[in-house]
N, C-alpha and C positions, 0 to 999 in steps of 0.2 A: 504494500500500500504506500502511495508516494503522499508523504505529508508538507509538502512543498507548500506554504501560504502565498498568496497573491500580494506581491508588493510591491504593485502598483501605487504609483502617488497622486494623489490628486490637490488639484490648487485652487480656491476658490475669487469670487472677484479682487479683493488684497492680496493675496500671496500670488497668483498667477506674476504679476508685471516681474518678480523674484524666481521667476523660475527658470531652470539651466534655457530653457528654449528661448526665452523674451529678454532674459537678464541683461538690460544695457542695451536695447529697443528704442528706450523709451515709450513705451505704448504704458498706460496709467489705469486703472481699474476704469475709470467712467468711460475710457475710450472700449475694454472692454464690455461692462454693462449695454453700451450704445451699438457695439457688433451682435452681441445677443440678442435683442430691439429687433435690428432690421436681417434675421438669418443669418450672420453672414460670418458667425461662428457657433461650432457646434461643440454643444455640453451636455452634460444629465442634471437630471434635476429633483434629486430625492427629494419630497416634501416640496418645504419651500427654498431648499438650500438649489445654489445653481455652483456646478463642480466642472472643470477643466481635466481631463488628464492630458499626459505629453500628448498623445496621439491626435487630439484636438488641437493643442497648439500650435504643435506641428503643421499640420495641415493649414493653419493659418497662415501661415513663413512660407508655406509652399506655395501658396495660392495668392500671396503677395510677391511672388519675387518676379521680377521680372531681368530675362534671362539677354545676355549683350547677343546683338544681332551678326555681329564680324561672324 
């Protein structure tokens, strides 16, 4: 039986802008709160709490970057 825990991390609107993905971005929680608003990032949302893992933010940086044309 594999007793492996899930340690996954998750960051919510305050600690996300600190996290290894955004660290030094500058992107700010309200700028987060306001991607969440219009879709344009994806999170879960147990309850009332709204959570970031990497894999969200990631794909934010992804879907932001815009790639040189040479």
């Amino acid at each position: 039986m594999d007793n492996k825990q899930n340690t996954e991390k998750y960051w919510t609107y305050d600690t996300a802008p600190d996290s290894p993905v955004l660290q030094g971005m500058g992107i700010t929680s309200r700028q987060l709160r306001r991607w969440v608003e219009q879709g344009k990032l994806s999170h879960i949302k147990p309850g009332n709490r709204v959570l970031f893992s990497e894999a969200h933010l990631r794909e934010l940086v992804e879907r932001s970057t815009i790639n040189a044309v040479r």
